[in-house]
N, C-alpha and C positions, 0 to 999 in steps of 0.2 A: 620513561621520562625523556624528552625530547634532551638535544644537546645543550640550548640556551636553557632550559632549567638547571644543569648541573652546575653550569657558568655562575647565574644566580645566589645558588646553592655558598659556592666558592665565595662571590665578591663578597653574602652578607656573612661570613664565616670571618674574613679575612678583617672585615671592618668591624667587627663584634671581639676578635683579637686584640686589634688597632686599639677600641677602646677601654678594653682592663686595660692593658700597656698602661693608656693615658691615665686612669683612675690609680693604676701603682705606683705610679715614677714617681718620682717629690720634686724633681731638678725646673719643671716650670709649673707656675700656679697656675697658670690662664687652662695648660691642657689639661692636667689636674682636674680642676674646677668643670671643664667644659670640653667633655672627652671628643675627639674627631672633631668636632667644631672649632677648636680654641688655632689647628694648629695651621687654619688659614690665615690667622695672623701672622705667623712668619711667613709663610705663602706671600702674605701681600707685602712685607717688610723689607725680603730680598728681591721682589720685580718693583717696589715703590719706587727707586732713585730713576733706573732706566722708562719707568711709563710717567713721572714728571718731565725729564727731560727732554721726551721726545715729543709728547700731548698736552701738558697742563702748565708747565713755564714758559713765563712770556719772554721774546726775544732777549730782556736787558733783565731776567729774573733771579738768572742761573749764575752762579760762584765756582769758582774765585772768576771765570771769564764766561762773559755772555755770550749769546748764541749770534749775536751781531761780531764781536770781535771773532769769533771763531771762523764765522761764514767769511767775514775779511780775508782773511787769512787763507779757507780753503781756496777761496777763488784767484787771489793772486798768485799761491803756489802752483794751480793748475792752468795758468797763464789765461783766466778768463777773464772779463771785465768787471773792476773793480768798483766802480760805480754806483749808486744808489739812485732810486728814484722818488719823485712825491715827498722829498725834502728829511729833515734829520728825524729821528724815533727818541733821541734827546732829551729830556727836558729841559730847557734852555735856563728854565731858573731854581735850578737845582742846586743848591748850597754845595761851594766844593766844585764845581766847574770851572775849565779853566778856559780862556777864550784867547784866539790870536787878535792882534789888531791887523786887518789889512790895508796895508798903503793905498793910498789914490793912485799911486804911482809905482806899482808894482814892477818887478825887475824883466825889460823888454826880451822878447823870445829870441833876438838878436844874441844879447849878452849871456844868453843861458846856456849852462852846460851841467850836465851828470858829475862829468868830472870834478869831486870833489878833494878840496886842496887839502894834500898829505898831514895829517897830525903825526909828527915822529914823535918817537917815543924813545928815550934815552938818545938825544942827540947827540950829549959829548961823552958816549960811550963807544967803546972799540967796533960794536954792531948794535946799529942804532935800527928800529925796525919803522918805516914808513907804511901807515895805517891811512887805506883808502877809501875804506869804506866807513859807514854813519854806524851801524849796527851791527856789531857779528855774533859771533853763538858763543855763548856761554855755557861757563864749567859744567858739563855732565858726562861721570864717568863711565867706562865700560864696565859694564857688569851692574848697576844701575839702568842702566840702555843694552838691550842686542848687540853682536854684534853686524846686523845688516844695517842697526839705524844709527852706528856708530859711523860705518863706511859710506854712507847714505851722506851725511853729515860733512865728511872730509870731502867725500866728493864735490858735494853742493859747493863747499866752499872755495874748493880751485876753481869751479866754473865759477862764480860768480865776482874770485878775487879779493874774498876777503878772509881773517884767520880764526880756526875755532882752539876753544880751550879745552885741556884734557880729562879736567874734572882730579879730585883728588885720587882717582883710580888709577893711577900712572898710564905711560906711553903703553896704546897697543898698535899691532899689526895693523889695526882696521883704521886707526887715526893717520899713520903712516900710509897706507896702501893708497888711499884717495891724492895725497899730494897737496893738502892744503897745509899753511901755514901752521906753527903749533906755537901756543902759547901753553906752557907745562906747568901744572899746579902741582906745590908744592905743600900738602894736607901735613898734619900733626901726625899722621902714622909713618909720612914718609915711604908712601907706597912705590915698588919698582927702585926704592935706592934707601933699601931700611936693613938693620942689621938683626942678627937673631930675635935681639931684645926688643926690637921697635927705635931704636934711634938712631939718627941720620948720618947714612953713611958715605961719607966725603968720597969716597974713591968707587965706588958703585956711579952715583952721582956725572959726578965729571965724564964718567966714559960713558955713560948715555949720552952726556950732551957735547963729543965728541964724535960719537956715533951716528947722530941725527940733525944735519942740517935743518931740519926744516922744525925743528925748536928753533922760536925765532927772539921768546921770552919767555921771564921764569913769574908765577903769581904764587907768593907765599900767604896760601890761606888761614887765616886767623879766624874767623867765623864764616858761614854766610846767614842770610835771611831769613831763612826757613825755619832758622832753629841757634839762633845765636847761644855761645857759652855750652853748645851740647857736642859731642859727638855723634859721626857718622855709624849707621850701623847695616851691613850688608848680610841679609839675611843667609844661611849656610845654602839656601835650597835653592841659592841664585851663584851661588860659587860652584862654576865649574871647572875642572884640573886647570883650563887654561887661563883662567882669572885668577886662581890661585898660582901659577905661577908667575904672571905678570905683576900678580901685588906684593908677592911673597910672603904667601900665610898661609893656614889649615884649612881644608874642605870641612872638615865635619866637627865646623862649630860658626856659629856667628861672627861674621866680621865686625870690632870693634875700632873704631878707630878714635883717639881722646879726646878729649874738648880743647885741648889747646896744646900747641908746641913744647917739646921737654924742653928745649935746646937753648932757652932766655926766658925770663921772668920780667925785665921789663921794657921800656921801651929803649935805653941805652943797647940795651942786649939783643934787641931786635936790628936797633940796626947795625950795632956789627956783626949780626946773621948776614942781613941782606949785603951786607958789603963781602963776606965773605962768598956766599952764595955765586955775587954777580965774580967775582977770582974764580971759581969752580969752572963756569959757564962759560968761561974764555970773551967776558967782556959784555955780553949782553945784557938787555934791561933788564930788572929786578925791581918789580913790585910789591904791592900788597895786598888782599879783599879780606872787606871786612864787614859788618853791618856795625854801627855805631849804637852807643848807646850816652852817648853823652860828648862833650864839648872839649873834655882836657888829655884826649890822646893824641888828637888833632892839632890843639896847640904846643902839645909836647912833641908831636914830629914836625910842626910847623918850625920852632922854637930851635932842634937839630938841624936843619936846613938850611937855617939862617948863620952858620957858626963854618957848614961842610960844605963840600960840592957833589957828597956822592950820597947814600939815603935812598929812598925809595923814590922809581925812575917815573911811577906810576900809584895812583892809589884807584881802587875797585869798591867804589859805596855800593854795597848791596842791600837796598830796601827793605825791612820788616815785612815786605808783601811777599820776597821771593817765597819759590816753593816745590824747587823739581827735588827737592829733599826730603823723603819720609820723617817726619817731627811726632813729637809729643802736642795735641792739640793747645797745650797750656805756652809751649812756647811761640809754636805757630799763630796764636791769638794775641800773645799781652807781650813778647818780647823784643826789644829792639824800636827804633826810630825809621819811619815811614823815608822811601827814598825822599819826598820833597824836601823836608826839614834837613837830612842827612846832604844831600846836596851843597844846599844853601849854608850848613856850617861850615862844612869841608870849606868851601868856592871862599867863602868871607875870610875866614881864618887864616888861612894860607893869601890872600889877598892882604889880611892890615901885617901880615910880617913879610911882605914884601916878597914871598917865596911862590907865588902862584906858579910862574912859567917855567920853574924847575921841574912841576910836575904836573902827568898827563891824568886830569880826574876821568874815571871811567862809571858809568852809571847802570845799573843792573837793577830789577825788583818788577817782575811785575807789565812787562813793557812788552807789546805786540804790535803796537799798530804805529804807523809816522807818524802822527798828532801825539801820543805818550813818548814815544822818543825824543820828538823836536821839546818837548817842556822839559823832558829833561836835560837837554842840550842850554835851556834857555835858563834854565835852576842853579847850572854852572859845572855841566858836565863836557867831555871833552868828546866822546869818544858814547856807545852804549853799547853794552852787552845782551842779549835776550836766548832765552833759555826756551821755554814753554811756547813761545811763538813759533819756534822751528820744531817742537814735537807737533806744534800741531799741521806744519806743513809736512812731516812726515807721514799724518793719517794719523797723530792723537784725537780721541772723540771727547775727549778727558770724562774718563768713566771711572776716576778717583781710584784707581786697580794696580798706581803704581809701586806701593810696599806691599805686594801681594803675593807678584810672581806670576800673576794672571793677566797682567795686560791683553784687553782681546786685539788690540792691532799690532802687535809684534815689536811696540818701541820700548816697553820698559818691563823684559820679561828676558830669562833664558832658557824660557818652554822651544827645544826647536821646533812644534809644529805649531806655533804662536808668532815666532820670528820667520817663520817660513813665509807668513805673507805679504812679507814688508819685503820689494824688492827695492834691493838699493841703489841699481841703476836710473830706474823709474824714478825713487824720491828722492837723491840727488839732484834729475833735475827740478823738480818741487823744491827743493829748497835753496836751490839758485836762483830762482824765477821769485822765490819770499823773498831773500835778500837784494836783490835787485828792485822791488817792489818796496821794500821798507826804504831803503837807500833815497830811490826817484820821491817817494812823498814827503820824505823829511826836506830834501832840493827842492818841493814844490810849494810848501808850507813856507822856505826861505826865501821864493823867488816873492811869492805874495806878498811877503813882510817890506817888499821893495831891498831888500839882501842879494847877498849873492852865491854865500855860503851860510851852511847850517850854522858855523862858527860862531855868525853874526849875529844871533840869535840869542838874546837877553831876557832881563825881569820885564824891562822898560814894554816888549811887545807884548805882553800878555795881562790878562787881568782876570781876576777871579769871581764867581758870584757867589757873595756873602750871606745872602737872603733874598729870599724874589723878590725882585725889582732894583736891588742893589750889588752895583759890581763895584771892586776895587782895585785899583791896578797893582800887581804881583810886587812893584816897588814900595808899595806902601807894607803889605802885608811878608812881604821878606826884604827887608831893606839891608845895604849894603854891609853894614855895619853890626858886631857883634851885641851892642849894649842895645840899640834901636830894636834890631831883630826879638830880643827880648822881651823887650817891651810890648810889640805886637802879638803877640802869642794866644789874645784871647780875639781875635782878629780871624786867626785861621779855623779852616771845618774841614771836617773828613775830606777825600778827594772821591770825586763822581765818578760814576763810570764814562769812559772815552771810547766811543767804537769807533 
């Protein structure tokens, strides 16, 4: 018998095995039912997400971020032209769109400049931090992220001059090493300054930020967006010795960290945390982030404000859209208030008690491109954070991989031959050339408004489209006022996609 007969022989031996197997198992019905045939359906179920993505969704198809905002993104990070041609891919009358007005008389190229004017942040603090930039990066921790797209990250940000946050994973090396500014979150586990038992420990604390100039501020996180009211959870298979000893916890069990701070219970006790904390910190700002779910914490820190002079130096609204956080899909769907609305309560609230300029609002959820920045800037933010914009100037393809451990581009993995391919000299500068590209289009979105800063940038410029053929201006449908704002409520729709 020649050779390829015996071959034969084998494959239909092999596939004749294959299917008693299927005819025995009980654990799936389809292979069961439908021996060797059935089990091209998973065949096709784990290549289905990557052969939609790449062949079958259309540019504006694909979730949570299109293949428009993506492609943005890639091409600015790799300093090519950002431009589009043959006009928007949009629908212009899309319920939920939001539109700038531009001036007749837009801001002359004379009077223009990059340079945008310092938002400080805890001014009448001992070290007050002056914030130059429109957009920085937002909290994501190491060990959640690599650490080449950790150092990738801090690099990016001294070249480009603006500061990133440490994510509740405490201070590493790789945050440090780069030289960018730090802004230090301060999570419910109290990572890098936590005691045997999980609570916050005062004299750990202090000598970190005694240690480290370049904590420039502290963000005590109370939720974020992705998953409001839940705790963080870091899988054991992504702790390694050196994560474990920067958070100071066990390798061989899941990292849990709790849905909310031991340390107060409510908002008086919050902010003698935060007043305590900024004592710790040798006088630095002291914050908050949080994603909102309703109107009366806000008037209750509003309400403190108005009585104190110290409180929280900054507040951090983080969207119900955010999501560099592995979630429960029940929270990630139904929990929490959309940055817009959360915005617009914060901005008013803090507005009718007279306490707005006490504090610096900060806007996060969701936000990639200058056009979603500058609206949140105009919603009544001060300041934007973005998270997921700069993974994906890192080379995220967002292949939804990142509770896995599998990330195939090396940003949200601690596979070393996964992190291997992410160098972080290279996306450093990718992620200076994002941030500078984010920065110049929210400047350029101001200069057209006839403005001169992003600052300037209100409800009054924008308007929204209600139903095709009907726009209404952003004043009407979020109006200044707490009790109107109300009123308008059946007024607003989903928000559109922005590429």
């Amino acid at each position: 018998m020649p050779w390829w007969g015996w071959l034969l022989i084998g494959i239909a031996g092999w596939l004749l095995f294959t299917a008693v197997v299927d005819l025995l198992q009980r654990k799936h019905a389809i292979i069961r039912n439908f021996p060797l045939i059935g089990r091209f359906r998973y065949v096709m179920e784990k290549f289905g997400p990557p052969l939609r993505q790449y062949f079958f969704q259309s540019d504006l198809g694909e979730r949570p971020f299109t293949r428009l905002q993506r492609a943005w993104v890639y091409r600015v990070a790799k300093g090519q032209n950002s431009t589009v041609g043959f006009g928007t891919q949009l629908d212009q009358d899309a319920p939920g769109l939001i539109k700038f007005h531009p001036s007749p008389f837009p801001t002359l190229d004379l009077k223009r400049s990059d340079a945008m004017k310092p938002v400080v942040i805890g001014p009448t603090r001992a070290r007050p931090y002056a914030c130059r930039f429109a957009a920085n990066i937002s909290g994501m921790s190491f060990g959640a992220l690599s650490k080449n797209a950790v150092l990738a990250l801090s690099r990016g940000a001294k070249l480009a001059g603006g500061y990133m946050s440490t994510g509740e994973g405490s201070l590493s090396p790789y945050h440090l090493e780069g030289g960018a500014d730090i802004s230090y979150q301060l999570g419910p586990a109290y990572f890098g300054c936590r005691t045997q038992e999980g609570r916050f420990d005062r004299v750990k604390f202090k000598e970190l930020c005694e240690r480290h100039e370049q904590i420039r501020m502290i963000e005590i996180k109370l939720s974020q967006g992705a998953k409001p009211g839940k705790g963080g959870v870091l899988p054991k298979e992504k702790i390694s010795a050196e994560i474990a000893a920067i958070r100071g916890i066990a390798r061989d069990e899941d990292c849990h960290s709790p849905n909310r701070h031991p340390e107060f219970d409510d908002v008086p006790g919050l902010m003698r945390f935060i007043n305590e904390v900024r004592d710790l910190a040798k006088g630095r700002p002291v914050g908050i982030k949080l994603c909102l779910g309703g109107e009366e914490f806000i008037r209750d820190v509003a309400r403190y404000l108005q009585g104190h002079d110290d409180g929280p130096d900054f507040i951090q609204i983080d969207g119900a859209e955010g999501g560099t956080g592995a979630a429960p899909m029940s929270f990630a769907d139904r929990i929490g208030i959309s940055l817009q609305e959360a915005l617009v309560i914060t901005d008013n609230i803090l507005r009718e008690h007279g306490v707005r300029e006490k504090v610096v609002v900060i806007g996060s959820g969701r936000l990639v491109t200058g056009a979603e920045c500058a609206i949140a800037l105009g919603l009544g933010a001060d300041l934007c954070m973005v998270a997921r914009g700069y993974m994906f100037a890192l080379g995220c393809i967002q292949a939804l991989q990142c509770n896995t451990n599998h990330c195939p581009t090396g940003v949200a993995t601690q596979n070393k031959w996964l992190m291997r391919g992410l160098d972080p000299t290279e996306k450093s500068v990718r992620v200076a050339n994002y941030m500078k590209a984010l920065h110049h289009d929210i400047m350029a979105i101001a200069w057209a408004l006839g403005l001169e800063q992003p600052g300037d940038i209100n409800r009054e410029h924008m308007s929204m489209i209600v139903e095709p053929g009907r726009r209404v201006a952003l004043t009407e449908i979020y109006p200044t006022t707490m009790k109107a704002f109300r009123e308008t409520r059946i007024l607003r729709k989903p928000q559109a996609n922005v590429a």
